[in-house]
PDBQT receptor file of N, H, CA, C and O in Angstrom, charges set to zero:
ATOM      1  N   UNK A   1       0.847  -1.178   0.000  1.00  0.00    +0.000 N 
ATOM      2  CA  UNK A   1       0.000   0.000   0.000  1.00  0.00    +0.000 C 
ATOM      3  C   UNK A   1       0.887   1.235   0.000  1.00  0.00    +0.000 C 
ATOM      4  O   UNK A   1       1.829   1.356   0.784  1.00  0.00    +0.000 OA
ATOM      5  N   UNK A   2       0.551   2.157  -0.917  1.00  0.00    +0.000 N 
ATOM      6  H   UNK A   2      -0.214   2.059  -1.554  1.00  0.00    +0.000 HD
ATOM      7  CA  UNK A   2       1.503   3.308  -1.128  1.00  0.00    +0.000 C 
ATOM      8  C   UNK A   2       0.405   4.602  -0.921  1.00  0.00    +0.000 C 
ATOM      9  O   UNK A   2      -0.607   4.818  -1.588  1.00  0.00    +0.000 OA
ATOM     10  N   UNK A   3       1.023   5.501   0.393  1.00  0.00    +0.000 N 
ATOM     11  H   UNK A   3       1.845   5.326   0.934  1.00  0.00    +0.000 HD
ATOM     12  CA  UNK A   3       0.317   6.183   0.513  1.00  0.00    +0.000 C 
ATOM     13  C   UNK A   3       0.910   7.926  -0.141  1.00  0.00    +0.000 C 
ATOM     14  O   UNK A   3       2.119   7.780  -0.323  1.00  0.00    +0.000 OA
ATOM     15  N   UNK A   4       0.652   8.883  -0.390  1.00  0.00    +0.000 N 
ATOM     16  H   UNK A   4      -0.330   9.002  -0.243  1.00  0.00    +0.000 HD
ATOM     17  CA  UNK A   4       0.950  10.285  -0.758  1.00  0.00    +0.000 C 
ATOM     18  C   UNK A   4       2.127   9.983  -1.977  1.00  0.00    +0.000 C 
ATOM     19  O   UNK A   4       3.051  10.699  -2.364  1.00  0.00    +0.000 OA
ATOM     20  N   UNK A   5       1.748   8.791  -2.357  1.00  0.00    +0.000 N 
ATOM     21  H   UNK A   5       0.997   8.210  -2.043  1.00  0.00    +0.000 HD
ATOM     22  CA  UNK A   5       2.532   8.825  -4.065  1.00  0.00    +0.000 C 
ATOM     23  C   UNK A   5       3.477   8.349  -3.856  1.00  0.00    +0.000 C 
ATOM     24  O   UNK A   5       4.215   8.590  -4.811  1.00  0.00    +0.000 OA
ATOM     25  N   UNK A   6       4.340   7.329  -2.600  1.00  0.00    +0.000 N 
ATOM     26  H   UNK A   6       3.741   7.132  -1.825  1.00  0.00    +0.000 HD
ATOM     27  CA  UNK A   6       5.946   7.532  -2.460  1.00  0.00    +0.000 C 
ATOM     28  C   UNK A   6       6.002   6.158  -3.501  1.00  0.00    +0.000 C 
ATOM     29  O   UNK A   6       5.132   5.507  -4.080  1.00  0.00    +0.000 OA
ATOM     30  N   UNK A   7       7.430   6.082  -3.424  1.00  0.00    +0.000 N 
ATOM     31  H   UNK A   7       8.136   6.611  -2.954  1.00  0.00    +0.000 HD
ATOM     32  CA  UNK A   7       7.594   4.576  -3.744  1.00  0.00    +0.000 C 
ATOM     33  C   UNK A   7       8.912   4.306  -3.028  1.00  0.00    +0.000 C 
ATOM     34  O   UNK A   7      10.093   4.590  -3.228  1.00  0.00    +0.000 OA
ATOM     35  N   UNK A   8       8.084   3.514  -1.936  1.00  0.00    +0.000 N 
ATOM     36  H   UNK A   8       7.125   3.284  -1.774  1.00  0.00    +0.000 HD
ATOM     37  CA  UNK A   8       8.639   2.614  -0.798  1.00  0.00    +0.000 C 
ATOM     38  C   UNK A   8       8.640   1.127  -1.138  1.00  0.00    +0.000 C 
ATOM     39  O   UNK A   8       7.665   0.376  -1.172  1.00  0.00    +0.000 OA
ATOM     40  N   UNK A   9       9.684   0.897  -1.338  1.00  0.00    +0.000 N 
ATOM     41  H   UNK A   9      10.476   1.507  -1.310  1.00  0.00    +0.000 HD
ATOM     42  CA  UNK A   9       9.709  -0.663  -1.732  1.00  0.00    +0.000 C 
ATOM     43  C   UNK A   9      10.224  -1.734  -1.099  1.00  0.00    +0.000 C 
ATOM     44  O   UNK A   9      10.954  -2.585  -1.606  1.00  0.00    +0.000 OA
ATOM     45  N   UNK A  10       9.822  -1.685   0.063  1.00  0.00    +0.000 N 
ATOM     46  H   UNK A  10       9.228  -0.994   0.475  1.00  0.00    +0.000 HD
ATOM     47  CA  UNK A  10      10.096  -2.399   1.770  1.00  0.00    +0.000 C 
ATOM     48  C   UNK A  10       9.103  -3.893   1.589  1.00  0.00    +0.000 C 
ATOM     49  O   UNK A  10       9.200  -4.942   2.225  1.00  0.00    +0.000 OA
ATOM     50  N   UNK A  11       8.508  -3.666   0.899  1.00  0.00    +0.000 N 
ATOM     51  H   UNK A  11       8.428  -2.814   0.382  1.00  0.00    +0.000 HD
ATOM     52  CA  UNK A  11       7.764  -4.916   0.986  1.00  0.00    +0.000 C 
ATOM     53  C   UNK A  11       8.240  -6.132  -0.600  1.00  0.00    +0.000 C 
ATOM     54  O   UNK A  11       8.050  -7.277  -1.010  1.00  0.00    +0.000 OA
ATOM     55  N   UNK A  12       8.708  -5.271  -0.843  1.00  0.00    +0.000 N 
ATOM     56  H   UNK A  12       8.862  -4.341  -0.509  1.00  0.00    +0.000 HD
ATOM     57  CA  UNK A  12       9.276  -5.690  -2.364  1.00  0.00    +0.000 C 
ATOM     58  C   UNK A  12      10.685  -5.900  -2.733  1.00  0.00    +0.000 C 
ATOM     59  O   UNK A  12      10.992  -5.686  -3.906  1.00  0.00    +0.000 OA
ATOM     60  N   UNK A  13      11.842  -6.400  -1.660  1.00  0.00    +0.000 N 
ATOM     61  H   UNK A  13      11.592  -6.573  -0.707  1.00  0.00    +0.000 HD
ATOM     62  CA  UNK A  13      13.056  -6.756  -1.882  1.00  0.00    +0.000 C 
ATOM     63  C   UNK A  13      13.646  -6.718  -2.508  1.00  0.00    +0.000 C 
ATOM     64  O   UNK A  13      14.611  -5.958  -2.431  1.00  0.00    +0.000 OA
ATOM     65  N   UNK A  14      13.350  -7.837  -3.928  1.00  0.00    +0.000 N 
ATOM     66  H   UNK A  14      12.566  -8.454  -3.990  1.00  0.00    +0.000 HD
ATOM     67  CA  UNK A  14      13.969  -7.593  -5.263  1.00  0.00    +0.000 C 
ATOM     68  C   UNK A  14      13.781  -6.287  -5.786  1.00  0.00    +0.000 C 
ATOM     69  O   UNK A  14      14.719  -5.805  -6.421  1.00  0.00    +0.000 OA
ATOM     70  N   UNK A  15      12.736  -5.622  -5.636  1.00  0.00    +0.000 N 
ATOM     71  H   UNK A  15      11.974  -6.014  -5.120  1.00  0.00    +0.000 HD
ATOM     72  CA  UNK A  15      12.033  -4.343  -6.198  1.00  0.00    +0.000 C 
ATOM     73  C   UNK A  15      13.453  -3.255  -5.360  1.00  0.00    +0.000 C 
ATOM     74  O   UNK A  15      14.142  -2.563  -6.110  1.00  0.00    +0.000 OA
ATOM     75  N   UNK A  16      13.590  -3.246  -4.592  1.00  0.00    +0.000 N 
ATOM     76  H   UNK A  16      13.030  -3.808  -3.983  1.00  0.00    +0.000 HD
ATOM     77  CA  UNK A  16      14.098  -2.727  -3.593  1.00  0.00    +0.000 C 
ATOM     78  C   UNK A  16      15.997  -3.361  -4.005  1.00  0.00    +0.000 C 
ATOM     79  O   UNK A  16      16.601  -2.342  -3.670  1.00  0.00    +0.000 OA
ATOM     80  N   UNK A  17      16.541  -3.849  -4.240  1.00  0.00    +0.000 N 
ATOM     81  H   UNK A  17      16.050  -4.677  -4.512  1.00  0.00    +0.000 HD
ATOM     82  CA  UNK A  17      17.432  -3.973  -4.536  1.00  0.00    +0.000 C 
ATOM     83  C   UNK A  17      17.915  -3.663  -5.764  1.00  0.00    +0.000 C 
ATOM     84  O   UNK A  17      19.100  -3.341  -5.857  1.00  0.00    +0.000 OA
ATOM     85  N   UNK A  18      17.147  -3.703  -6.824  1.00  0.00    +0.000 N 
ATOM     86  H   UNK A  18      16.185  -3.965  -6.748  1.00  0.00    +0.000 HD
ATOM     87  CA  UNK A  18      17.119  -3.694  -8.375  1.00  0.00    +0.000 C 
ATOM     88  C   UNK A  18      17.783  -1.834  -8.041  1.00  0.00    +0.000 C 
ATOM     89  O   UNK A  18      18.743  -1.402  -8.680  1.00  0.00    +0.000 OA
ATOM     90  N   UNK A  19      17.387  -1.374  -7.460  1.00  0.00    +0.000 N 
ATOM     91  H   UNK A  19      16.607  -1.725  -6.941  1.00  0.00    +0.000 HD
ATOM     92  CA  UNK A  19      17.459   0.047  -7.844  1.00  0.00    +0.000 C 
ATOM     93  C   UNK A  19      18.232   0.714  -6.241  1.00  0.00    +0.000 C 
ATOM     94  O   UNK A  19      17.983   1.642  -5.472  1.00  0.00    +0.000 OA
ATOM     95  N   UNK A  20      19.391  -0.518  -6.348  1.00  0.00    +0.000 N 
ATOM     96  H   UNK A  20      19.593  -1.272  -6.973  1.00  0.00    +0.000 HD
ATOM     97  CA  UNK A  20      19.815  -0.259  -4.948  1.00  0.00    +0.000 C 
ATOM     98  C   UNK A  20      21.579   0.971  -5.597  1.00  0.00    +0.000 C 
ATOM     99  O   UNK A  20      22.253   0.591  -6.554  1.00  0.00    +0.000 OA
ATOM    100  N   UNK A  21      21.914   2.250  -4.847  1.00  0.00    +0.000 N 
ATOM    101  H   UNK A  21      21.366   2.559  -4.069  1.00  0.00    +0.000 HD
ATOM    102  CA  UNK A  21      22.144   3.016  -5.599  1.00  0.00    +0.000 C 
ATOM    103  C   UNK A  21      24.350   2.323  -5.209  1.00  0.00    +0.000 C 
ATOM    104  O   UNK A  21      25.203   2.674  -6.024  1.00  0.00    +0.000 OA
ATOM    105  N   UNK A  22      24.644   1.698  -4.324  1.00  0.00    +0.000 N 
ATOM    106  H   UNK A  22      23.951   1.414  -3.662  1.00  0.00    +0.000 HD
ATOM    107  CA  UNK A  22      25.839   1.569  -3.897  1.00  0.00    +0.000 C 
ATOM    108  C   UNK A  22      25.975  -0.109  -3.677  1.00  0.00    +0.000 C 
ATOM    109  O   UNK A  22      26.246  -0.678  -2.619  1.00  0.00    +0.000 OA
ATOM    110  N   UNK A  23      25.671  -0.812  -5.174  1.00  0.00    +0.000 N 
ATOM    111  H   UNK A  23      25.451  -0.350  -6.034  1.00  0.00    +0.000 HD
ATOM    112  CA  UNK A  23      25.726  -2.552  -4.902  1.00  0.00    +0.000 C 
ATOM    113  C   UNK A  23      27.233  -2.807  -4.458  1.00  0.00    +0.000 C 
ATOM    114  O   UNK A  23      28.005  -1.871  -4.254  1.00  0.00    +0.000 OA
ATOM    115  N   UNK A  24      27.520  -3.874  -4.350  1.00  0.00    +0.000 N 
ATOM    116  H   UNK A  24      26.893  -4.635  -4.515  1.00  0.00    +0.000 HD
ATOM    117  CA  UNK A  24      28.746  -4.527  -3.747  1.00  0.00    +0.000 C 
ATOM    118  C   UNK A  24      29.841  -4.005  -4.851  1.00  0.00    +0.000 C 
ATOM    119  O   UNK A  24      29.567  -3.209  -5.749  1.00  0.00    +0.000 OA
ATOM    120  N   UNK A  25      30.932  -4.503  -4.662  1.00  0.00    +0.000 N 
ATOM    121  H   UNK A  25      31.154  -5.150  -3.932  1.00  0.00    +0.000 HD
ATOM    122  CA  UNK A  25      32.067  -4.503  -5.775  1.00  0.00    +0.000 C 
ATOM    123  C   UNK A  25      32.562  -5.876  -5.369  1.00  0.00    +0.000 C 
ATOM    124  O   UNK A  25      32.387  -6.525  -4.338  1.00  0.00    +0.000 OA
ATOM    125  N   UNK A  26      33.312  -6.155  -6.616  1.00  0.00    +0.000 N 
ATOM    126  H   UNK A  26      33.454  -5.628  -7.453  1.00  0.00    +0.000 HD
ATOM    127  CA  UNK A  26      33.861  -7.374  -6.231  1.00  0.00    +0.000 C 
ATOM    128  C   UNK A  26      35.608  -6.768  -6.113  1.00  0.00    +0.000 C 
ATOM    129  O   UNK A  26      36.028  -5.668  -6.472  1.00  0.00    +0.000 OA
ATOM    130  N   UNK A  27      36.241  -7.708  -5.598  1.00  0.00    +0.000 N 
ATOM    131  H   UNK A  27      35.899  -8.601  -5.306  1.00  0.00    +0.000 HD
ATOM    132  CA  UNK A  27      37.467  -7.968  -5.409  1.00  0.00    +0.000 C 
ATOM    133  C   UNK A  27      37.861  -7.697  -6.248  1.00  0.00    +0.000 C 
ATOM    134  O   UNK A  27      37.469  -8.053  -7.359  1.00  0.00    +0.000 OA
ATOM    135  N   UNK A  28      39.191  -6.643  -5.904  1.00  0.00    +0.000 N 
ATOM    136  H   UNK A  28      39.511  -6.354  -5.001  1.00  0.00    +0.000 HD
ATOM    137  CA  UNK A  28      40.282  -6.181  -6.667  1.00  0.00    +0.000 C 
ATOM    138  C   UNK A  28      41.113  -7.504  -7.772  1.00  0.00    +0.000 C 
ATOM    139  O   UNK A  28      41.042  -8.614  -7.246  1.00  0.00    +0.000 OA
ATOM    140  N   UNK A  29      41.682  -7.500  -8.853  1.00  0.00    +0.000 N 
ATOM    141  H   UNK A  29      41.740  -6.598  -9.281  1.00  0.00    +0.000 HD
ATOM    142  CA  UNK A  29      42.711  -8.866  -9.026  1.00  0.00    +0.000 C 
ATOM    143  C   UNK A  29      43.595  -8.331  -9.327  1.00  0.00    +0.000 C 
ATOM    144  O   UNK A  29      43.895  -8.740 -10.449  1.00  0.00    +0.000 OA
ATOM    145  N   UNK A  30      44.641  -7.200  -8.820  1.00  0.00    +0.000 N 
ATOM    146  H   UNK A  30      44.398  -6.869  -7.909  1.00  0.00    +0.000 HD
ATOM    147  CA  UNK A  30      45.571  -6.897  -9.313  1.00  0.00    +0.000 C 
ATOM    148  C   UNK A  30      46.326  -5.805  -8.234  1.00  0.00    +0.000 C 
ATOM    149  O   UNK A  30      45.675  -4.869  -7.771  1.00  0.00    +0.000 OA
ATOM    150  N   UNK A  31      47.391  -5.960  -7.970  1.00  0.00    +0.000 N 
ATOM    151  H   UNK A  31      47.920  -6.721  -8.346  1.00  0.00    +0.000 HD
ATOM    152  CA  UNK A  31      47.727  -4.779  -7.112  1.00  0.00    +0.000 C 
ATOM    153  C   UNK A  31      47.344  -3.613  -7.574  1.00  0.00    +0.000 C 
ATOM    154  O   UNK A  31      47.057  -2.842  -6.658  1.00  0.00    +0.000 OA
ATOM    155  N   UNK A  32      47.184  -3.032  -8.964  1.00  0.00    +0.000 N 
ATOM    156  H   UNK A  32      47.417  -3.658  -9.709  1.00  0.00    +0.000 HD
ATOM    157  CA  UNK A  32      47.043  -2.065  -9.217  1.00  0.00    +0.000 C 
ATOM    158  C   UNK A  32      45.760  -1.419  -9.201  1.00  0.00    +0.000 C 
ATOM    159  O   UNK A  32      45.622  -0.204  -9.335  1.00  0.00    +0.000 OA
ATOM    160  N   UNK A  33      44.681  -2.359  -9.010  1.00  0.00    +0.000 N 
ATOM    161  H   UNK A  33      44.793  -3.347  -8.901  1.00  0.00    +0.000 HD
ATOM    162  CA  UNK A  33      43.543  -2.552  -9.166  1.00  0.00    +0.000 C 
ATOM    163  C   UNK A  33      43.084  -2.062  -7.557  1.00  0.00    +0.000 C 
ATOM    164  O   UNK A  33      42.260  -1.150  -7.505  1.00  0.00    +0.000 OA
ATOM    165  N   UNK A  34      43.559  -2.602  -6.329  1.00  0.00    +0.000 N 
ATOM    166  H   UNK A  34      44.230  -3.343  -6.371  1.00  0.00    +0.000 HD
ATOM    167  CA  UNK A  34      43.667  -3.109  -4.976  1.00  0.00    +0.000 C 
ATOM    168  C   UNK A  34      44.150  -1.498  -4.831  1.00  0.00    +0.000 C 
ATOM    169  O   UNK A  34      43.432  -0.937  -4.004  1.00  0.00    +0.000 OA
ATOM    170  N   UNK A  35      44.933  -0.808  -5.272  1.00  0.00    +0.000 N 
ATOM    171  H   UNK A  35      45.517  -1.264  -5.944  1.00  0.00    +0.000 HD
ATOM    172  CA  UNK A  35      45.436   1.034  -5.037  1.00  0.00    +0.000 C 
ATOM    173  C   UNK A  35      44.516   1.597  -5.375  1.00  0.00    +0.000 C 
ATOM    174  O   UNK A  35      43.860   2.199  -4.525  1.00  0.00    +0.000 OA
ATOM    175  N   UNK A  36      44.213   1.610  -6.425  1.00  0.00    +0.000 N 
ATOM    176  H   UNK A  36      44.746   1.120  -7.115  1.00  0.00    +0.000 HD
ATOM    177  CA  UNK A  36      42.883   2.588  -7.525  1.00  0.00    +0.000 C 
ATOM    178  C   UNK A  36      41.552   2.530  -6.570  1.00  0.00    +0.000 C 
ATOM    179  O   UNK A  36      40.880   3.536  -6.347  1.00  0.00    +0.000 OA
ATOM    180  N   UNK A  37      41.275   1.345  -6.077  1.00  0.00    +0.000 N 
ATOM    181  H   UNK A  37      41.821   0.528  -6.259  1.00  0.00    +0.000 HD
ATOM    182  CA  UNK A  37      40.265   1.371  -5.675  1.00  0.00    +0.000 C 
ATOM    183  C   UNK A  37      39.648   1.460  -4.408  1.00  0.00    +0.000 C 
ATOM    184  O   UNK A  37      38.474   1.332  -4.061  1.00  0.00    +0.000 OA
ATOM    185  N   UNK A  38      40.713   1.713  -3.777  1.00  0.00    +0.000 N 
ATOM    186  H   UNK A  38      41.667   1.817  -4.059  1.00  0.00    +0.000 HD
ATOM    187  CA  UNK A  38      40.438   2.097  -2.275  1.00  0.00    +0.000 C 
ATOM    188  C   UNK A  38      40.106   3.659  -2.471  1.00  0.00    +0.000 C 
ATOM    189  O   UNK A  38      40.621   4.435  -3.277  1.00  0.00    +0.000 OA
ATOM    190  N   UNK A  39      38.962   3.945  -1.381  1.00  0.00    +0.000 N 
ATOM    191  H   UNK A  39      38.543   3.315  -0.727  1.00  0.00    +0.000 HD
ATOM    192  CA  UNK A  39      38.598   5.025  -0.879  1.00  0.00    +0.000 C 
ATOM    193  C   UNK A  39      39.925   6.047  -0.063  1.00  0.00    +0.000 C 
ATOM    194  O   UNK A  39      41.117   5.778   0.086  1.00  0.00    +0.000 OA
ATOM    195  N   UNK A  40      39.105   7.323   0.372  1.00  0.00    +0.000 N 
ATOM    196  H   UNK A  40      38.137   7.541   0.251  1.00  0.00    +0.000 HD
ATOM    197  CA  UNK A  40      40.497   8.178   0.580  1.00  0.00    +0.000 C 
ATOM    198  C   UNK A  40      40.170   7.767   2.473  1.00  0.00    +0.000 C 
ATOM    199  O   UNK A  40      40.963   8.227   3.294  1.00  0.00    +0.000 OA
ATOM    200  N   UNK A  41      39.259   7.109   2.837  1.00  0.00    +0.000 N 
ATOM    201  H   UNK A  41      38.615   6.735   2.169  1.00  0.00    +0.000 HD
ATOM    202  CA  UNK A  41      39.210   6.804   3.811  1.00  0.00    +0.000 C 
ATOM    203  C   UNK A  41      39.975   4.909   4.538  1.00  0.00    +0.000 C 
ATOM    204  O   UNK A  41      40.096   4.539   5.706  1.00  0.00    +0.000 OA
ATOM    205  N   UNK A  42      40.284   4.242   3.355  1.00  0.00    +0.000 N 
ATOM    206  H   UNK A  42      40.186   4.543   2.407  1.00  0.00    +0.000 HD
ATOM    207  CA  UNK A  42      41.229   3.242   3.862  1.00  0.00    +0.000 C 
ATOM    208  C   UNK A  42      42.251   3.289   3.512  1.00  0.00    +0.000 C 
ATOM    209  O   UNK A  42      42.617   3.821   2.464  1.00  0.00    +0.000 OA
ATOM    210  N   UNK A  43      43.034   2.662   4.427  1.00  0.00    +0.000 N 
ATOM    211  H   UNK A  43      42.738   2.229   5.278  1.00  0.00    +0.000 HD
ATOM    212  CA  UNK A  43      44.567   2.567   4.385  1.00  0.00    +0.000 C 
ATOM    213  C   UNK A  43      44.894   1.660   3.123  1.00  0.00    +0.000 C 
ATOM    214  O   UNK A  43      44.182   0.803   2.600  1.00  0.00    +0.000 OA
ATOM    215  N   UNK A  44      46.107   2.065   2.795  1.00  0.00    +0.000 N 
ATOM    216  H   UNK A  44      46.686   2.761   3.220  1.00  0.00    +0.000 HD
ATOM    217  CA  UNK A  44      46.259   1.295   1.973  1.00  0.00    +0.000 C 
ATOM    218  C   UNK A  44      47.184   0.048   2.019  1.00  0.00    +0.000 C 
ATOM    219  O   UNK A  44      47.630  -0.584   1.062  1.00  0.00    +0.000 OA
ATOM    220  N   UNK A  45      47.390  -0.185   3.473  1.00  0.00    +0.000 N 
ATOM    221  H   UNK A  45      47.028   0.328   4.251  1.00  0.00    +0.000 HD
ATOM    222  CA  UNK A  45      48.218  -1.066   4.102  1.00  0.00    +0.000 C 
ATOM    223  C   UNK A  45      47.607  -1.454   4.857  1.00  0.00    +0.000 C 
ATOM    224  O   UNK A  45      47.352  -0.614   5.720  1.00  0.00    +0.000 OA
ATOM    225  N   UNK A  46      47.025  -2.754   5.071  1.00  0.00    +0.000 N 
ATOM    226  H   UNK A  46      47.233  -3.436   4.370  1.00  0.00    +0.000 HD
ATOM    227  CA  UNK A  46      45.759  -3.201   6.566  1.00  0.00    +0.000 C 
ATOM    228  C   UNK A  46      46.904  -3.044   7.613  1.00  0.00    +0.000 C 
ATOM    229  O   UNK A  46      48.095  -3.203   7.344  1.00  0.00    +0.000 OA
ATOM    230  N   UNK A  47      46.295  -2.642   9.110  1.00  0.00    +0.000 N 
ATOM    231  H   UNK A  47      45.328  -2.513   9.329  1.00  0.00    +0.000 HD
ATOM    232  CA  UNK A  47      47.069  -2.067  10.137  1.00  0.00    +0.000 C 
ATOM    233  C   UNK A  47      47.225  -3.542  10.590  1.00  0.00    +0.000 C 
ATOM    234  O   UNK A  47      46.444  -4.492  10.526  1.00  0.00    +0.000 OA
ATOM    235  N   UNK A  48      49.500  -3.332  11.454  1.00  0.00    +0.000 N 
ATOM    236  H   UNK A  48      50.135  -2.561  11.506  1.00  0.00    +0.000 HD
ATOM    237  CA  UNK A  48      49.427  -4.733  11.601  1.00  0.00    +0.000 C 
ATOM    238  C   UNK A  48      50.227  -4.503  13.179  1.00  0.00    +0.000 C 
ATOM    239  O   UNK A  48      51.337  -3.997  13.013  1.00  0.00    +0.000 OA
ATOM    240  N   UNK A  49      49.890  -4.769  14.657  1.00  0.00    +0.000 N 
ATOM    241  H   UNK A  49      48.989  -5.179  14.792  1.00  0.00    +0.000 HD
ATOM    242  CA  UNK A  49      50.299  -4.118  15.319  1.00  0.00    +0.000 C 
ATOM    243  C   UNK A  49      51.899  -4.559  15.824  1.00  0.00    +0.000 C 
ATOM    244  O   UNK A  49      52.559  -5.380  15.188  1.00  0.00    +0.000 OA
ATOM    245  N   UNK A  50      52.400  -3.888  17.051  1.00  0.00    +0.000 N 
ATOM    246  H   UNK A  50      51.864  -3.221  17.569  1.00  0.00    +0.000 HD
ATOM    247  CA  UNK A  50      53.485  -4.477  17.260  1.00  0.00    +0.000 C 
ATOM    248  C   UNK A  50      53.572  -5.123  17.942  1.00  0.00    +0.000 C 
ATOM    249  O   UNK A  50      52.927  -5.014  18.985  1.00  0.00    +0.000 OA
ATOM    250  N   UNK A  51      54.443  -6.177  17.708  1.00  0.00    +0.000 N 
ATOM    251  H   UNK A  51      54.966  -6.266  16.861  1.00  0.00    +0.000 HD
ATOM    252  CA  UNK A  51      54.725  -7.059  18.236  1.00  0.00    +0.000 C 
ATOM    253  C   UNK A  51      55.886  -6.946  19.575  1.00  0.00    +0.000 C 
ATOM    254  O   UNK A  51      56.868  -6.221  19.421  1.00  0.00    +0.000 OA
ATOM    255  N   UNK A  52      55.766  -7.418  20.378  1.00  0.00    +0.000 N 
ATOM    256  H   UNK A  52      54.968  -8.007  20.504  1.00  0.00    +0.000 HD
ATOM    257  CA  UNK A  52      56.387  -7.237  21.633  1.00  0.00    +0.000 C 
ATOM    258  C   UNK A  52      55.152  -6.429  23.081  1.00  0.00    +0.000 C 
ATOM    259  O   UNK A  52      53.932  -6.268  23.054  1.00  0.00    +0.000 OA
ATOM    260  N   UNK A  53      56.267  -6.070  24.263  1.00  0.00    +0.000 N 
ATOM    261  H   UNK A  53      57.258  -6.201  24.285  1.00  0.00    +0.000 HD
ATOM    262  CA  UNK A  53      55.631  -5.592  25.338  1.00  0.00    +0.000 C 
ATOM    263  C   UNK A  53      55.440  -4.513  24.924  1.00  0.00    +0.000 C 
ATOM    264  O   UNK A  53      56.390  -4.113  24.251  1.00  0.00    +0.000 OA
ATOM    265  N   UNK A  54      54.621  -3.817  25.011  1.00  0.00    +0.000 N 
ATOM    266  H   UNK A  54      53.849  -4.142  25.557  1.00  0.00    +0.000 HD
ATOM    267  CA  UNK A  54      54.212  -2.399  25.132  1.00  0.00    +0.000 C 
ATOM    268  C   UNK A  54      54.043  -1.569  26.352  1.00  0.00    +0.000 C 
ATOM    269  O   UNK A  54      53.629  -0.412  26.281  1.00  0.00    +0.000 OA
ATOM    270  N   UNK A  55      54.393  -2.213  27.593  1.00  0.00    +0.000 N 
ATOM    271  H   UNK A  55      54.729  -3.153  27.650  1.00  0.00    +0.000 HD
ATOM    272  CA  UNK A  55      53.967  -1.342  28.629  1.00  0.00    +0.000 C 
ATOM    273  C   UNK A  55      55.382  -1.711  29.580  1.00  0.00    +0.000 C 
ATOM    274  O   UNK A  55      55.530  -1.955  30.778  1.00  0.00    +0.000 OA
ATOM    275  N   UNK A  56      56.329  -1.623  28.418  1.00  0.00    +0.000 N 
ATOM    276  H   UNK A  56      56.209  -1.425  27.445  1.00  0.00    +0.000 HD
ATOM    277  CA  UNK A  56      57.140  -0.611  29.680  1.00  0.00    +0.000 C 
ATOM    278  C   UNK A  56      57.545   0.944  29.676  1.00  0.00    +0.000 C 
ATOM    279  O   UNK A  56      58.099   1.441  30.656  1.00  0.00    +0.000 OA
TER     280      UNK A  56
């Protein structure tokens, strides 16, 4: 039921995905591919911590 004209498509999944605006990506296959395509918000090195004591 669609009320004041919207189109809400909560009841309609596929309907609702078809016109979904940010679908998945698949996996990089290439280092060069794996640079290009990272956002300016990830690293481009996954964080790897240190190894040893830290609290002296």
């Amino acid at each position: 039921m669609q009320r004041n004209g919207g189109s809400d498509n909560a009841a309609n999944p596929s309907a609702e995905a078809s016109i979904d605006p940010a679908p998945t990506r698949h996996a990089p296959t290439t280092d060069t591919q794996r640079v290009t395509e990272k956002s300016k918000y990830e690293a481009s090195e996954p964080y790897r911590s240190k190894k040893g004591d830290r609290l002296i």
